[in-house]
C-alpha positions in Angstrom: -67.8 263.8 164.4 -67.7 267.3 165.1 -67.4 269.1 168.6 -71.5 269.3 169.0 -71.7 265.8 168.1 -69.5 264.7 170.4 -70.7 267.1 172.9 -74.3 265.5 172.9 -73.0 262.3 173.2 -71.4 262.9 176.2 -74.0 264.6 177.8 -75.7 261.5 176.8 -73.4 259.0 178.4 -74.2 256.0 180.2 -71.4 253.6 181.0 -73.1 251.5 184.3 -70.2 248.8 183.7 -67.4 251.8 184.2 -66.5 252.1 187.5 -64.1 255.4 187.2 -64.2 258.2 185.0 -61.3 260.3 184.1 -62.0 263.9 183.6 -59.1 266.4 182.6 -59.3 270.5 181.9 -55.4 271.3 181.0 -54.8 274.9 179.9 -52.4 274.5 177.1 -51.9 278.1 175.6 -48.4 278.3 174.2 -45.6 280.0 175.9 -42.0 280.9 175.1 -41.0 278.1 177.1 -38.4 275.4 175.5 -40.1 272.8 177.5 -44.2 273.5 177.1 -45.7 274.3 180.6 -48.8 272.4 179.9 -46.5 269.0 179.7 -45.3 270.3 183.3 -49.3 270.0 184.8 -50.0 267.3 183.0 -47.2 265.4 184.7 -48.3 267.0 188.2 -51.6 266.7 188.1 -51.4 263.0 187.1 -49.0 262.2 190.1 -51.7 263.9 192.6 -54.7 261.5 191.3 -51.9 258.7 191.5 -51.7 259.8 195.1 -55.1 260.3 196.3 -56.2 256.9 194.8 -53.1 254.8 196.5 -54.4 256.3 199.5 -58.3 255.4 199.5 -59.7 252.4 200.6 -60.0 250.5 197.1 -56.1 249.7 195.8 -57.4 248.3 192.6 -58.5 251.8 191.5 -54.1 252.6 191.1 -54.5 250.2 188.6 -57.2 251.2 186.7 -56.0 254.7 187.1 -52.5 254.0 185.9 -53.9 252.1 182.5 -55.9 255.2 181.7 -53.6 257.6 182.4 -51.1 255.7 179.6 -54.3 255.9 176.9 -54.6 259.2 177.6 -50.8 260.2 177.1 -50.7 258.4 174.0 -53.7 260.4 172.6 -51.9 264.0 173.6 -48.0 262.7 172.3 -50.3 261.7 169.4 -51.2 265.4 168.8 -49.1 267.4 170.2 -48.2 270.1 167.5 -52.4 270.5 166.9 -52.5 272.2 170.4 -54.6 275.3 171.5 -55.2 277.4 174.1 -56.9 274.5 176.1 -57.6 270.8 176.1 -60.6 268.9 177.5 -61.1 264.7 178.1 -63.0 262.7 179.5 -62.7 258.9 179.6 -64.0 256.2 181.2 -62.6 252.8 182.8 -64.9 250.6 180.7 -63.0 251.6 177.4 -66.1 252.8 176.0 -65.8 256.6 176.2 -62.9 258.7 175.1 -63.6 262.4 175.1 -60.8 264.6 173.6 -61.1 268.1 172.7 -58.9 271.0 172.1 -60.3 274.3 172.1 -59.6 277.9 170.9 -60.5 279.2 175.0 -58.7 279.1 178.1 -59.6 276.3 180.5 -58.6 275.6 184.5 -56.5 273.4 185.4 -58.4 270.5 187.1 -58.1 266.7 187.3 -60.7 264.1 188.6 -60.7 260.4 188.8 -64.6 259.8 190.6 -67.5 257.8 189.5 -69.4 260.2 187.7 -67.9 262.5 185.0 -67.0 266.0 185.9 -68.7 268.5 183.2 -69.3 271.7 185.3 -66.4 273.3 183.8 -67.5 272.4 180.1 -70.5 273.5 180.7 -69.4 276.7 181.8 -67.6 277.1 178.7 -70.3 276.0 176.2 -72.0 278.8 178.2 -69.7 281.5 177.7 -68.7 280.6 174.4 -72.1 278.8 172.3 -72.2 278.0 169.2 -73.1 280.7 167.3 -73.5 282.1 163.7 -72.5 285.9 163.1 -74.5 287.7 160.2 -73.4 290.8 159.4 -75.8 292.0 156.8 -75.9 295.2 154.5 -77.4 295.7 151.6 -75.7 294.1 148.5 -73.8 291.2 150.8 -74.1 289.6 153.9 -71.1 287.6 155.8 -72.0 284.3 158.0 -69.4 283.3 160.9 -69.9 280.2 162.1 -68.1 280.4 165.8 -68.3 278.0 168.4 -65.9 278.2 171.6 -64.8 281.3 170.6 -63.3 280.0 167.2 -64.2 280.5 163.8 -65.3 277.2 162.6 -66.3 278.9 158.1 -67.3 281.8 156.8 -69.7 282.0 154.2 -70.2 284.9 151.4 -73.1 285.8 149.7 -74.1 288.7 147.4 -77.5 290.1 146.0 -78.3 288.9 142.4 -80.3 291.4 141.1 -81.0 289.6 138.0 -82.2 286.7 139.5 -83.5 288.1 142.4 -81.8 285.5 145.0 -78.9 285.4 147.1 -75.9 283.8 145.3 -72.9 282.1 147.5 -69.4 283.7 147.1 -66.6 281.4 147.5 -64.1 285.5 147.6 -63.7 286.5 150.9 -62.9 289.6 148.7 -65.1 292.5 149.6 -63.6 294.9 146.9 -64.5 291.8 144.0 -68.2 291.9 145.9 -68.6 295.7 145.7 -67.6 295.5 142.0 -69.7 292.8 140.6 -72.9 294.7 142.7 -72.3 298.1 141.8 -72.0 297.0 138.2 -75.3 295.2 138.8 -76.9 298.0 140.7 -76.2 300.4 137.1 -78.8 298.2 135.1 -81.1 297.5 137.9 -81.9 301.1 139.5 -84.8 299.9 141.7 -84.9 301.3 145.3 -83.7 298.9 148.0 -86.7 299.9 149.9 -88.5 297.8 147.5 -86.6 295.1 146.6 -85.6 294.4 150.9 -88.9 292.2 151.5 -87.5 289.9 148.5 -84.3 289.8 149.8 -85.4 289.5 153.5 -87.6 286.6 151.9 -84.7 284.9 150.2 -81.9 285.1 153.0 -84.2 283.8 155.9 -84.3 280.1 154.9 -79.9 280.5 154.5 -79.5 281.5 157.9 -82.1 278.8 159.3 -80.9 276.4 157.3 -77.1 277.2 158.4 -78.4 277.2 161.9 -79.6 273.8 161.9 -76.7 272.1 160.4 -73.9 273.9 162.6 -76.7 273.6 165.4 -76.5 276.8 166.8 -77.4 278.0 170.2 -77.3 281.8 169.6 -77.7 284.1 166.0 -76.3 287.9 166.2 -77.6 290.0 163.6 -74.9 293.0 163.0 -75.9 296.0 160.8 -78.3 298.8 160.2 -80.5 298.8 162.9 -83.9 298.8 161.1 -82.6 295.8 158.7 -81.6 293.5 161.6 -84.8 294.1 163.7 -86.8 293.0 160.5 -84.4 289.9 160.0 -84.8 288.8 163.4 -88.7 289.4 163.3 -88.5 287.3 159.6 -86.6 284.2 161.6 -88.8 281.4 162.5 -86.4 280.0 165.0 -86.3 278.9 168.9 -82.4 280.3 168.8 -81.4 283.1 170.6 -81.7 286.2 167.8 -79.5 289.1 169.1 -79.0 292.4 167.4 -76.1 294.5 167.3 -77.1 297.7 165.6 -74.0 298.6 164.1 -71.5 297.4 161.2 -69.2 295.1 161.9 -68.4 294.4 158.4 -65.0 296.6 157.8 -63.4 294.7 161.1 -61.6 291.7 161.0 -63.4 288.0 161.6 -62.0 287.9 164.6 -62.4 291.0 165.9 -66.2 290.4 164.4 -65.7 287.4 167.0 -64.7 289.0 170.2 -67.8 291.8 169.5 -70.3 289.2 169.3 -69.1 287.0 172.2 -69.3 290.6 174.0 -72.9 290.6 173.0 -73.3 287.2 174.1 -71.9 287.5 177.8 -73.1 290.9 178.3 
């Protein structure tokens, strides 16, 4: 399953047999360290729960904790070389639960071994950084970013077929081939974009919804020409978020596409 997936079914959860959860946020961004800093907190933080639960009233909990803790290293040895900037898991005594996530954004450093789940800090994040789809529109091609956590996740091409009147799917990233094929169209079929726009508003609405639903996005940013965005957004029949950002993003970089969107997003 995908992050979302997972996601839901954490939020979705019910273990009454488990007695103890597990909940770890470990920033793991790389350094120039021989030895990785993250492996360093991870040790730490795992001594302190060790700690805290010999102390408390219920010794069988050491136990428990200890048993986890070696599930858990296992899992990170496992993959270590597929690190990020942060990791995120949550597990459960009852063996039923094993959330493990590593993610493009940085994450505190927090431990927890308690009876319910600690998800205030994910939440946080899903809140600063949705999932979102980027659609940077002009008028012979639009660009969708799929983003979540502040990652790229695909990025989809399309172009305006004049002769068929539809949207075609690029698998080119390249925006010089793009410019080509369409100019070379646009020599045969003179017609104003003023009139052909509602058709090709028409046509690119159902892509975006459609996109939204599968990547289940929480928020859709609309960059371009002002007027063209506002009339996309008013096109959308969606309960997402629409945002506009009335300027083109399309000569930047997808990342730097990402960062001005998130901007939007937390603004």
């Amino acid at each position: 399953m995908g992050f979302m997936e997972n996601w839901k079914a954490l939020q979705k959860y019910s273990a009454k047999s488990a007695e103890r959860f597990l909940t770890i946020y470990l920033n793991t961004e790389p350094t120039a360290s021989t030895q990785p800093e993250w492996k360093i907190r991870l040790k730490n933080g795992f001594k302190k729960l060790a700690e805290y639960t010999e102390a408390g009233e219920e010794k069988r909990y050491l136990d428990m904790l200890l048993d986890m803790q070696a599930k858990v290293e296992e899992r990170i040895e496992n993959s270590r070389t597929e690190m990020k900037k942060g990791l995120i898991i949550v597990t459960d005594s009852s063996g039923g639960l094993f959330f493990c996530e590593k993610v493009q954004t940085g994450v505190p450093n927090a431990f927890y071994f308690e009876a319910e789940p600690h998800l205030e800090e994910l939440e946080a994040i899903m809140s600063r950084c949705p999932a979102a789809g980027i659609v940077q529109l002009s008028n012979d091609t639009v660009t969708i970013i799929d983003s979540l956590l502040c990652e790229i996740h695909g990025e989809h091409y399309y172009e305006w077929d004049l002769v068929n009147d539809e949207w075609r799917e690029r698998s080119s990233q390249n925006t010089s081939d793009l410019k080509s094929a369409v100019n070379k169209q646009r020599e045969n079929y003179p017609e104003q974009w003023d009139v052909i726009r509602p058709r090709w508003i028409k046509r690119l609405v159902p892509i975006i919804e459609n996109m939204a639903k599968e990547k289940q996005w929480e928020e859709i940013i609309l960059s371009g020409e002002k007027q063209i965005a506002s009339q996309v957004k008013e096109a959308l029949n969606t309960r997402i978020s629409v945002h506009v950002v009335p300027k083109n993003l399309s000569n930047m970089k997808p990342k730097d596409v990402l960062q001005e969107a998130y901007t939007v997003l937390q603004a």
